[in-house]
ROTORVO-705501 format. One record per atom (N, C-alpha, C): residue in three letters; x, y, z. Coordinates in steps of 0.05 Angstrom, whole numbers, plus 5000, padded with zeros to 4 digits. Atoms other than C-alpha are relative to their C-alpha. Example, Ala and Ser with C-alpha at 12.3 -4.5 7.8 and 13.67 -1.06 7.14 Angstrom:
<rs>
Ala501849765000 Ala524649105156 Ala501850245000 Ser498449764999 Ser527349795143 Ser498550225014 
</rs>
This chain:
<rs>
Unk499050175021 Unk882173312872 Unk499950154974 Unk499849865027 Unk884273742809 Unk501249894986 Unk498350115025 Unk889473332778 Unk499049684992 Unk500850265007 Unk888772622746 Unk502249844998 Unk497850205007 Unk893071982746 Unk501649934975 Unk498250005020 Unk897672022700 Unk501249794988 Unk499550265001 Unk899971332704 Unk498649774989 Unk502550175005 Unk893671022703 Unk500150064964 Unk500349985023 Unk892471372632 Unk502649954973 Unk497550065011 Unk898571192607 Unk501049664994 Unk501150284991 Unk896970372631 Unk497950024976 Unk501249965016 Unk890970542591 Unk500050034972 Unk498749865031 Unk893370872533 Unk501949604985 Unk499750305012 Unk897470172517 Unk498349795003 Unk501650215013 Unk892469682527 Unk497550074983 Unk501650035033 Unk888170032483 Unk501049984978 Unk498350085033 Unk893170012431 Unk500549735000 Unk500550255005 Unk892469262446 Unk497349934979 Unk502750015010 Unk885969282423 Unk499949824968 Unk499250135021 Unk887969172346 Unk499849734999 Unk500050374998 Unk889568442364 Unk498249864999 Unk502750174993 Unk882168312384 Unk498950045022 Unk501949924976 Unk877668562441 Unk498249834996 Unk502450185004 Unk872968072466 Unk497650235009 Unk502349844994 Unk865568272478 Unk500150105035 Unk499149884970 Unk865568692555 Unk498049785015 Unk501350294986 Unk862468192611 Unk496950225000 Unk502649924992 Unk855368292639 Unk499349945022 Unk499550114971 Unk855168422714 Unk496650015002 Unk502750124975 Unk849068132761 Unk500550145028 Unk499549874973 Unk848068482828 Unk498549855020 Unk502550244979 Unk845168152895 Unk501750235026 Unk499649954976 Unk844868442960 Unk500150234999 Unk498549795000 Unk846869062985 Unk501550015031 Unk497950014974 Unk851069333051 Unk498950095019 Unk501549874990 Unk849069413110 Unk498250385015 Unk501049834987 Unk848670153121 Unk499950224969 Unk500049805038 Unk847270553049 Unk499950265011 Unk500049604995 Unk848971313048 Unk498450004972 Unk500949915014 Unk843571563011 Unk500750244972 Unk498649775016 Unk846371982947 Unk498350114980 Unk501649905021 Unk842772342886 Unk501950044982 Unk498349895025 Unk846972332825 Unk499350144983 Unk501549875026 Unk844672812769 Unk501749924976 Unk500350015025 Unk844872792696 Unk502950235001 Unk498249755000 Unk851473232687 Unk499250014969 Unk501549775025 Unk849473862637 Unk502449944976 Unk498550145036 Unk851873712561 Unk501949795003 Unk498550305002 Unk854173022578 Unk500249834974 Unk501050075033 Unk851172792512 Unk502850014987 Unk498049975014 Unk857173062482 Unk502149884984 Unk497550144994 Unk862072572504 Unk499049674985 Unk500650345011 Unk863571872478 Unk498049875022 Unk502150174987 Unk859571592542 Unk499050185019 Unk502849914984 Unk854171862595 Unk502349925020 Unk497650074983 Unk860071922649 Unk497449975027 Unk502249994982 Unk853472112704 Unk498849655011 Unk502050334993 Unk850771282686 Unk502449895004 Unk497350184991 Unk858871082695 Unk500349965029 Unk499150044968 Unk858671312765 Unk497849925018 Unk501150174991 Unk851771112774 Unk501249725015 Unk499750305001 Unk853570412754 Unk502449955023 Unk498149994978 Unk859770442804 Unk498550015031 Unk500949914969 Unk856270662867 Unk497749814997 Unk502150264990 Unk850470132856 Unk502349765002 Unk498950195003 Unk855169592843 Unk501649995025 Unk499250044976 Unk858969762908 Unk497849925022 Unk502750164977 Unk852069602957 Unk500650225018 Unk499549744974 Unk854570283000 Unk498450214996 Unk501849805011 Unk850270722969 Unk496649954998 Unk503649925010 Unk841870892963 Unk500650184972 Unk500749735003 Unk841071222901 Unk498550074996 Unk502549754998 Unk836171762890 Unk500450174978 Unk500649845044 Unk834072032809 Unk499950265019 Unk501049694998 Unk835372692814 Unk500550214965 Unk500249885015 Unk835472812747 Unk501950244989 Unk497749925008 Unk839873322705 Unk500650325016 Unk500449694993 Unk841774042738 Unk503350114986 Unk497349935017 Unk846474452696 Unk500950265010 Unk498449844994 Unk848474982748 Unk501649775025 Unk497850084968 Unk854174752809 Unk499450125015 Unk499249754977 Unk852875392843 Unk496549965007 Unk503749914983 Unk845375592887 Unk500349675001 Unk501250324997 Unk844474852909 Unk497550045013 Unk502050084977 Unk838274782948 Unk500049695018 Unk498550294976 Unk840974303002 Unk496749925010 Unk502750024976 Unk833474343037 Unk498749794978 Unk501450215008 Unk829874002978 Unk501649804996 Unk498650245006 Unk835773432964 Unk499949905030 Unk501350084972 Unk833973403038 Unk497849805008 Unk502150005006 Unk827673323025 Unk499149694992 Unk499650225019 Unk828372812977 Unk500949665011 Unk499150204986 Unk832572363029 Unk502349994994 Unk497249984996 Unk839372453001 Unk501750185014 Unk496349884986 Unk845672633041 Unk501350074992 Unk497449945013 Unk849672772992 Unk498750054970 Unk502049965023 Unk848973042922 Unk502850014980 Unk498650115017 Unk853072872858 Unk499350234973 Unk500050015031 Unk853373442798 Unk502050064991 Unk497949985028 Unk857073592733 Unk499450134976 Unk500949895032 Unk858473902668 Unk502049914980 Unk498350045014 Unk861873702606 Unk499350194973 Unk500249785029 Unk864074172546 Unk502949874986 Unk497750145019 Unk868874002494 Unk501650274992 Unk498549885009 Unk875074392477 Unk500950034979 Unk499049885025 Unk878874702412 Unk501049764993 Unk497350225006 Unk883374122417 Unk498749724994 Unk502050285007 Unk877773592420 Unk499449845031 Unk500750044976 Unk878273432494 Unk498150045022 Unk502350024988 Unk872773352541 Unk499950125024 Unk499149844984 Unk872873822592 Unk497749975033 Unk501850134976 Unk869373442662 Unk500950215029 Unk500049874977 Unk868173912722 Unk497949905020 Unk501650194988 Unk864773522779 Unk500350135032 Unk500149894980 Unk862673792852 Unk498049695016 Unk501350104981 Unk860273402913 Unk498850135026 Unk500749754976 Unk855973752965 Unk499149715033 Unk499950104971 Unk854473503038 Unk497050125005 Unk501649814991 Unk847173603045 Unk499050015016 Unk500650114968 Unk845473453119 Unk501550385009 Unk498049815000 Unk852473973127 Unk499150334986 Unk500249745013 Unk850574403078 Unk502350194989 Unk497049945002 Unk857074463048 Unk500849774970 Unk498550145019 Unk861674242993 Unk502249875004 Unk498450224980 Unk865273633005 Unk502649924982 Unk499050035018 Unk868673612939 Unk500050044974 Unk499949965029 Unk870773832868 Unk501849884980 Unk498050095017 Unk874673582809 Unk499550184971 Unk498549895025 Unk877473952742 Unk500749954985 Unk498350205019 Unk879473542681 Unk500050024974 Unk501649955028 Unk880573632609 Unk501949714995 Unk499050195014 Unk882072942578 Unk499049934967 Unk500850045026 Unk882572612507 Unk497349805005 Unk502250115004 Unk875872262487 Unk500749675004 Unk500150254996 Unk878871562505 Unk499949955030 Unk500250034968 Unk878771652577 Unk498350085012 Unk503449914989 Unk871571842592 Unk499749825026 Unk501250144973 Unk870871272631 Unk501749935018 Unk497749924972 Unk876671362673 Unk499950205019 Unk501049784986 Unk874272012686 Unk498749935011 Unk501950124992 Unk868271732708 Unk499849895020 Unk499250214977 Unk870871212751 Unk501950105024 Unk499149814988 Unk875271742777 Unk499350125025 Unk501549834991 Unk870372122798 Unk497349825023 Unk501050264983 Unk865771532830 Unk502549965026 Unk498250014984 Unk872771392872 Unk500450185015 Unk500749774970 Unk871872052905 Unk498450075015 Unk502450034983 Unk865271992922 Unk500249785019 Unk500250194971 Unk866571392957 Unk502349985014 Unk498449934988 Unk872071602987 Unk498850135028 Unk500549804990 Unk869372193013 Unk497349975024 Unk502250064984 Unk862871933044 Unk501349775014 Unk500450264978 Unk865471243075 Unk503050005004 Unk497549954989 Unk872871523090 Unk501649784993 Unk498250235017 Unk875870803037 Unk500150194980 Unk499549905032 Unk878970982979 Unk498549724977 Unk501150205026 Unk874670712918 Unk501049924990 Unk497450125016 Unk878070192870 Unk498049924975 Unk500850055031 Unk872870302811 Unk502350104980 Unk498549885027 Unk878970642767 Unk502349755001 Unk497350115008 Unk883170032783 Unk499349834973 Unk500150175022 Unk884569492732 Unk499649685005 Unk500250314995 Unk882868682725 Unk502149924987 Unk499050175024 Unk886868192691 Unk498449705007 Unk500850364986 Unk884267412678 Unk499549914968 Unk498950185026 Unk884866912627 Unk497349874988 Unk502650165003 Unk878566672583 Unk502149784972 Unk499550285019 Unk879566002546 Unk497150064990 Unk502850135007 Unk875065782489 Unk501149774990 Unk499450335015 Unk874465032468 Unk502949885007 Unk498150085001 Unk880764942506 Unk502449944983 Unk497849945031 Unk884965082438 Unk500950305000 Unk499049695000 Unk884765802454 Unk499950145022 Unk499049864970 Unk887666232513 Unk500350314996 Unk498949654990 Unk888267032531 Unk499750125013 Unk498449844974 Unk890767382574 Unk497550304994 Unk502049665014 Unk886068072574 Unk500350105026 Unk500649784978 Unk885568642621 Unk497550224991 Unk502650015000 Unk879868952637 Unk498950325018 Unk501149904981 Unk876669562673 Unk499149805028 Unk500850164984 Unk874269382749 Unk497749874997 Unk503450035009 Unk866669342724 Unk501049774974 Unk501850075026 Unk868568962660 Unk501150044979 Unk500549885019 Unk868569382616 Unk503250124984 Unk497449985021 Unk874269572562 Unk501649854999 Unk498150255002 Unk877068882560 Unk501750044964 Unk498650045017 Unk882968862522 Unk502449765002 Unk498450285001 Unk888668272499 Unk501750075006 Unk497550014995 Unk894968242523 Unk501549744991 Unk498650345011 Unk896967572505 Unk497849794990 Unk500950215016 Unk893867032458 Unk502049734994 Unk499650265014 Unk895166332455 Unk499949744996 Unk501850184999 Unk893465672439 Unk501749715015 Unk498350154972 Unk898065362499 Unk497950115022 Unk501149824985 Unk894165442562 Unk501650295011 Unk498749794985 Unk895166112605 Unk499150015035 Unk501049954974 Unk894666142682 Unk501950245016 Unk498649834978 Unk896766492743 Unk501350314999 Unk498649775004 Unk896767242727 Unk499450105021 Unk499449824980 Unk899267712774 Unk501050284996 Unk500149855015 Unk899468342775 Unk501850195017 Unk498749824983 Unk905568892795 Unk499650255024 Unk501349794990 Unk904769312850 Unk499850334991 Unk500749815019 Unk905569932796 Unk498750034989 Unk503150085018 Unk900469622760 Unk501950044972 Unk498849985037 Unk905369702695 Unk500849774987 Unk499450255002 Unk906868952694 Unk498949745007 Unk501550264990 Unk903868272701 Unk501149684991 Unk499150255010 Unk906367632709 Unk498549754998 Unk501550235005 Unk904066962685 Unk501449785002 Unk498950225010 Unk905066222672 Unk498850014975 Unk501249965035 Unk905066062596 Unk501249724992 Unk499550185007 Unk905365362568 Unk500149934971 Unk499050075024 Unk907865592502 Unk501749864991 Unk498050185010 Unk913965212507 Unk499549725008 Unk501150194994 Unk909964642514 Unk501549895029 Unk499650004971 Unk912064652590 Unk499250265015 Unk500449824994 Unk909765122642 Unk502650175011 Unk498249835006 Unk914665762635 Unk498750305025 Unk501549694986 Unk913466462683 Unk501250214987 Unk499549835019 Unk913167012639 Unk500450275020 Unk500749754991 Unk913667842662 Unk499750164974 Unk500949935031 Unk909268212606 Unk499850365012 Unk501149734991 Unk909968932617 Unk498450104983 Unk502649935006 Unk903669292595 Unk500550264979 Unk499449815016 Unk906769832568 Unk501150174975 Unk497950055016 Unk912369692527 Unk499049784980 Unk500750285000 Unk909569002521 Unk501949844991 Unk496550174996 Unk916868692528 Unk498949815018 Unk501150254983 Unk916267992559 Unk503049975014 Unk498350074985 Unk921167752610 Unk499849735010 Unk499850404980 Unk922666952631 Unk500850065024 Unk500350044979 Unk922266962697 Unk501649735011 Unk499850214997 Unk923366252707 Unk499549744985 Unk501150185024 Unk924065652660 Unk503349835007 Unk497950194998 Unk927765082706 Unk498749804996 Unk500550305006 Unk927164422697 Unk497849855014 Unk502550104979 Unk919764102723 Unk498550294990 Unk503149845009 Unk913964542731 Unk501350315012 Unk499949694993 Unk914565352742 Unk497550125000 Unk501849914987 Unk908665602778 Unk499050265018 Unk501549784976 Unk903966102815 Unk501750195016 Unk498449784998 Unk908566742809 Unk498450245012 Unk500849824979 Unk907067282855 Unk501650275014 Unk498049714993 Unk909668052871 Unk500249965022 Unk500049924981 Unk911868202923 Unk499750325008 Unk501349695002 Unk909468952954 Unk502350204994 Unk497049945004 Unk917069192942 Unk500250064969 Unk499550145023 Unk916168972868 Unk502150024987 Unk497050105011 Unk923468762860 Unk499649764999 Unk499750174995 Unk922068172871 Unk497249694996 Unk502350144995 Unk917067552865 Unk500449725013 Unk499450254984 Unk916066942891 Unk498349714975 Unk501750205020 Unk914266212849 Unk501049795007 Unk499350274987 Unk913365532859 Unk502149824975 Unk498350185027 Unk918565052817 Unk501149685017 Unk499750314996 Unk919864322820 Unk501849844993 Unk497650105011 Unk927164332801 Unk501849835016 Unk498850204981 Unk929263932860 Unk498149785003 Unk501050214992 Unk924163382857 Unk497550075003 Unk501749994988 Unk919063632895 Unk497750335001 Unk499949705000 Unk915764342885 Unk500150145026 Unk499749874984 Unk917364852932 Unk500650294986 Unk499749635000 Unk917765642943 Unk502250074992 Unk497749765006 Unk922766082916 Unk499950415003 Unk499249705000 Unk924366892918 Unk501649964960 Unk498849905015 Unk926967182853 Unk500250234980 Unk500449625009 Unk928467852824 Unk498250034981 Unk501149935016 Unk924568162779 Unk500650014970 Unk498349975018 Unk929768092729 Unk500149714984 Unk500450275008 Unk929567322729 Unk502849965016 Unk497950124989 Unk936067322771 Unk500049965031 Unk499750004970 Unk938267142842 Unk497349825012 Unk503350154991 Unk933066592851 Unk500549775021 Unk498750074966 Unk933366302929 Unk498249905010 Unk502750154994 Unk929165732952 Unk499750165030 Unk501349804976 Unk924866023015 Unk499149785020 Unk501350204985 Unk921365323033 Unk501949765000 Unk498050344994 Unk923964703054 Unk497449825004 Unk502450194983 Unk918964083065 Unk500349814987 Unk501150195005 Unk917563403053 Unk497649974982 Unk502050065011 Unk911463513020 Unk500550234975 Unk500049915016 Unk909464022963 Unk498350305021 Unk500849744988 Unk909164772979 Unk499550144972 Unk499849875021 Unk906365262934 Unk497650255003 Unk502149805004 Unk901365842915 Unk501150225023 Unk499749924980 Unk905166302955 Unk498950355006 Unk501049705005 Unk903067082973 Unk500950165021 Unk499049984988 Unk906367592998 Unk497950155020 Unk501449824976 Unk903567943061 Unk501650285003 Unk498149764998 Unk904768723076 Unk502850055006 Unk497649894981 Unk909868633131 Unk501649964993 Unk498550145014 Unk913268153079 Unk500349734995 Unk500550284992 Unk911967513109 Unk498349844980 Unk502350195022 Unk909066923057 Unk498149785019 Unk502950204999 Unk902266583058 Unk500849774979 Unk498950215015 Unk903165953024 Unk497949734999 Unk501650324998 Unk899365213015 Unk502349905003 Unk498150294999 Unk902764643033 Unk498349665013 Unk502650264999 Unk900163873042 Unk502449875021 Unk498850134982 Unk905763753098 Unk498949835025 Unk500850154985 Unk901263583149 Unk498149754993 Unk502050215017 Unk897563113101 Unk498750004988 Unk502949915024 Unk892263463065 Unk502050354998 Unk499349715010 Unk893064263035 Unk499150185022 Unk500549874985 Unk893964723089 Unk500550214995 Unk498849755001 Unk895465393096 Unk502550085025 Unk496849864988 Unk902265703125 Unk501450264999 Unk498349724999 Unk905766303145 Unk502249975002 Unk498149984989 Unk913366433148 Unk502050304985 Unk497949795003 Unk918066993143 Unk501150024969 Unk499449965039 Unk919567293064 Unk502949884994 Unk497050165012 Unk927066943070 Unk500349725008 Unk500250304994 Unk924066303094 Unk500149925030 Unk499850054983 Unk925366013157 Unk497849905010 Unk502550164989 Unk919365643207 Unk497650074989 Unk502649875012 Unk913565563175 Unk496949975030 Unk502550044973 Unk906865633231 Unk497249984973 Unk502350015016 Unk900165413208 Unk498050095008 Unk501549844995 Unk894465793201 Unk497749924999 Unk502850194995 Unk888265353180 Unk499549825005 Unk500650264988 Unk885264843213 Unk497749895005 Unk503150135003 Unk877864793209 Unk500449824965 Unk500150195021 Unk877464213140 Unk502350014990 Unk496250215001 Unk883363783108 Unk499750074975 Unk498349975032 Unk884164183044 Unk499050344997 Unk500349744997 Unk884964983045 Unk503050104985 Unk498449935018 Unk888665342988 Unk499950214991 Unk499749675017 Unk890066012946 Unk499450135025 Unk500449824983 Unk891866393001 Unk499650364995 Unk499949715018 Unk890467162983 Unk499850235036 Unk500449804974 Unk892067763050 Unk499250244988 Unk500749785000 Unk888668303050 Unk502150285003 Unk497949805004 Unk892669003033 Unk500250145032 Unk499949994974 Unk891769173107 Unk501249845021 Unk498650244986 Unk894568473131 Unk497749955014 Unk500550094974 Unk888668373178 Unk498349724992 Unk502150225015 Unk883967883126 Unk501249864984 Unk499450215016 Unk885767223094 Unk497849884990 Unk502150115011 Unk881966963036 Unk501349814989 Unk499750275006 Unk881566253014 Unk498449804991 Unk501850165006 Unk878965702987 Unk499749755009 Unk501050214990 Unk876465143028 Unk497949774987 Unk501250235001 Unk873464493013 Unk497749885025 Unk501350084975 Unk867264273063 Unk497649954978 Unk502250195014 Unk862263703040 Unk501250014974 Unk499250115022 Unk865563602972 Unk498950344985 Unk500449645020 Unk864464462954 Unk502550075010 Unk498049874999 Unk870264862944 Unk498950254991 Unk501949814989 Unk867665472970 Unk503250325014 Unk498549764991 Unk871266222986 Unk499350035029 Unk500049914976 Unk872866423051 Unk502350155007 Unk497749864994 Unk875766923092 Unk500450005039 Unk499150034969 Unk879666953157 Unk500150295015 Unk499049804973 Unk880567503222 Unk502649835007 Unk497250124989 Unk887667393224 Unk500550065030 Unk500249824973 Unk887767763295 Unk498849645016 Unk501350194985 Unk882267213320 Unk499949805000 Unk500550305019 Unk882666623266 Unk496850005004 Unk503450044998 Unk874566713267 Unk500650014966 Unk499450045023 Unk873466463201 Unk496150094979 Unk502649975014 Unk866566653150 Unk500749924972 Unk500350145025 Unk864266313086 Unk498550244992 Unk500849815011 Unk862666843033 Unk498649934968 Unk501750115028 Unk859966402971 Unk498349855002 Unk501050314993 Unk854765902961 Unk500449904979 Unk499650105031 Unk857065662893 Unk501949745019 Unk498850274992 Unk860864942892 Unk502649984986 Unk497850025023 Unk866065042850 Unk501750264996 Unk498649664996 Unk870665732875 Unk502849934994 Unk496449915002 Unk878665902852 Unk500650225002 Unk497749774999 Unk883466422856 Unk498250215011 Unk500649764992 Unk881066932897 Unk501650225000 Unk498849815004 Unk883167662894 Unk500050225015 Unk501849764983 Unk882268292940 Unk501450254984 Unk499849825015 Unk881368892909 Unk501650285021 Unk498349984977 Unk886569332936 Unk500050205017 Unk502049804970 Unk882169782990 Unk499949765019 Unk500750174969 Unk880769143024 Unk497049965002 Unk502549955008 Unk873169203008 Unk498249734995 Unk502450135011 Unk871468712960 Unk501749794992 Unk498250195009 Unk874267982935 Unk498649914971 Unk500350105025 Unk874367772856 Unk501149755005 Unk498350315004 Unk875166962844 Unk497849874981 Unk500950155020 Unk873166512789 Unk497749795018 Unk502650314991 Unk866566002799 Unk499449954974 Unk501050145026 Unk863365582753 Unk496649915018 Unk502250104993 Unk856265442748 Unk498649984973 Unk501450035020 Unk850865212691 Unk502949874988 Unk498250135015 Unk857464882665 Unk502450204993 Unk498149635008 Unk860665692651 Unk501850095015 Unk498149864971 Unk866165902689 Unk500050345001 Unk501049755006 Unk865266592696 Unk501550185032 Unk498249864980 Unk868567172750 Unk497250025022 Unk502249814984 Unk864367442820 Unk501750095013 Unk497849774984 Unk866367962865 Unk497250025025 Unk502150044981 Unk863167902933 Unk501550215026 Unk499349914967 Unk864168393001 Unk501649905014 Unk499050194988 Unk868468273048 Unk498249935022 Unk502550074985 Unk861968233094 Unk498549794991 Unk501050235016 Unk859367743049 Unk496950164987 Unk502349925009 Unk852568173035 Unk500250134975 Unk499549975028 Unk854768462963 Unk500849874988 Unk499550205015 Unk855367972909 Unk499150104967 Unk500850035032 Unk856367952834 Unk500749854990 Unk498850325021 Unk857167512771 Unk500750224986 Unk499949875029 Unk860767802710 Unk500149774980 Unk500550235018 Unk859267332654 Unk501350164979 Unk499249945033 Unk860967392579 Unk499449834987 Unk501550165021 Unk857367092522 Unk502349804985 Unk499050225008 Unk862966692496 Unk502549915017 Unk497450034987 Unk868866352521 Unk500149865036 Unk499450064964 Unk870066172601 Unk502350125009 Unk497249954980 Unk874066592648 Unk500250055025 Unk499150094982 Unk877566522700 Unk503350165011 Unk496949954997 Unk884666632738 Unk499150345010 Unk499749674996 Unk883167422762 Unk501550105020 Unk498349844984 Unk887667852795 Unk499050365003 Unk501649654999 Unk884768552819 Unk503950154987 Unk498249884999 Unk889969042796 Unk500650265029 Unk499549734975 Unk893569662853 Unk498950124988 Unk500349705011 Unk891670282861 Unk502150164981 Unk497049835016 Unk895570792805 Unk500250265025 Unk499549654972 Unk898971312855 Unk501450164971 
</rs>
């Protein structure tokens, strides 16, 4: 890995020029559990880190604890790459060993060189090369974390992706913000004092769509991130709802209620060519697309909120859950094989996820009060809003269920999260 995402920094680069508008304070994650099989690692102190706007060494710490896949192991700062002694990091109990150096260039750029060794192997498993401007430290960072856990547990890491999710305060005030995956460098994208729901996020990651009830009705916006040009999406007559990419991203899908009753639609990315998908008697909605193309969907046809599969141009819908009489926000895993959801059982509305293969089904929260789930897009880990102490606040839990976090924030309540893609 010598080069860097170009994309990503470029994503970056405009929502920090959001910033101006108002950055709220960054959350404050909680950790619980860990996984069951930890690769022991030793990160060091990378030599003249000091330098840099942040301690990139405690960035990728904080990454590799916060995933539950890792042991780590202080090994303190070493400021050569070269002579390793594999025998004492042996010694020590780590498997793997994590150093670095940073120097700063003529130009002002921070110049991150980062090696991974194999110490069981006795070998080098990985290097990286990077000179970036001083606002992307912790991209580097997170970068560099994403190849470590790559590299040891053969997933690609999704610390460098992005969040989006909406904090209300006092219900008078709404924004839209994006976010590092941890948290951290929350910035605004949209402010306003109409609510905001349902953001989604392009599979380029350069765009995100929402509902926005500035026109004192709910409206589906497309806010590109870059430009930050807005696009109406949809704004028929009744409600316009729970907009959603599809993996193609020409196209999305949203619920609207211009015939009476809400149901599914398809429609470009443009806001044109918009083609109902569902048919029913009852109310269909929250729909999502699946890899192969095929939509996940709620619907209350059989009497309560079920869940449904049918083909991305519509046609029979088959149903998928059937353990309790109210199961919603369907979310597939970027793999297609896991369905997450939110079920109702004893009066808790509680996360869960499915073995589409088996329908064997596991509960992954104990909170009472779960929405919008998200999967981060390795397949790994799921982001969804809970509320507890009265706070609504984000967690991000395993798909094993044994890693768990809270991200809080001292003011405000949020909610609505969407993991962002990987930047290719």
């Amino acid at each position: 890995m010598t080069t860097m995402n170009k994309l990503n920094q470029v994503i970056l680069s405009a929502t920090l020029a959001l910033a101006a508008s108002g950055a709220s304070a960054q959350m404050r994650i909680e950790i619980s559990g860990v996984g069951s099989n930890q690769i022991p690692v030793a990160v060091a102190g990378f030599a003249d880190e000091n330098i840099a706007p942040q301690q990139i060494s405690a960035i990728i710490k904080a990454d590799l604890e916060r995933s539950g896949a890792f042991k780590l192991i202080d090994a303190g700062v070493i400021t050569s790459m070269s002579n390793i002694d594999y025998g004492t990091w042996k010694a020590k109990g780590a498997d793997a060993l994590v150093v670095g150096t940073v120097a700063k260039s003529a130009a002002g750029d921070y110049e991150v060189r980062y090696k991974l060794f194999d110490t069981v192997k006795q070998s080098e498993l990985s290097q990286l090369n990077v000179s970036r401007a001083p606002q992307f430290t912790r991209l580097t960072a997170h970068n560099i974390a994403d190849d470590v856990y790559l590299k040891l547990t053969g997933i690609r890491g999704a610390f460098s992706t992005r969040i989006a999710y909406v904090k209300e305060y006092d219900k008078r005030h709404y924004e839209l913000l994006v976010a590092d995956a941890d948290g951290d460098g929350e910035q605004m994208a949209l402010r306003s004092n109409e609510p905001i729901i349902s953001p989604s996020w392009s599979p380029d990651g350069t765009k995100v769509a929402y509902v926005s009830f500035e026109q004192k009705k709910p409206v589906v916006y497309v806010q590109n991130l870059i430009t930050r040009a807005r696009t109406v999406i949809a704004n028929e007559k009744g409600s316009n709802s729970s907009p959603v990419w599809a993996q193609t991203g020409n196209k999305l899908a949203v619920s609207l209620s211009k015939d009476g009753h809400t149901q599914i639609y398809t429609v470009n990315a443009d806001g044109g060519n918009l083609k109902r998908v569902s048919n029913s008697a009852g109310i269909d909605s929250e729909a999502n697309f699946a890899p192969d193309g095929s939509i996940y969907f709620m619907s209350d046809r059989s009497g309560g909120p079920q869940i449904y599969r049918m083909n991305g141009d519509g046609g029979e819908a088959k149903r998928v859950t059937f353990t309790g009489n109210y199961n919603i926000s369907p979310r597939v895993s970027a793999d297609g094989k896991t369905l997450a959801y939110i079920s109702r059982r004893d009066g808790n509305y509680q996360l869960y996820v499915m073995d589409l293969a088996s329908g064997q089904e596991q509960r992954l929260s104990d909170s009472t009060d779960d929405q919008y789930p998200s999967f981060a897009p390795n397949g790994k880990y799921i982001m969804y809003a809970t509320q507890a102490g009265g706070r609504k606040s984000l967690a991000v839990v395993s798909v094993d269920g044994r890693v768990k976090q809270r991200l809080t924030t001292q003011a405000g309540n949020i909610k609505e999260p969407t993991w962002g893609p990987f930047m290719q």
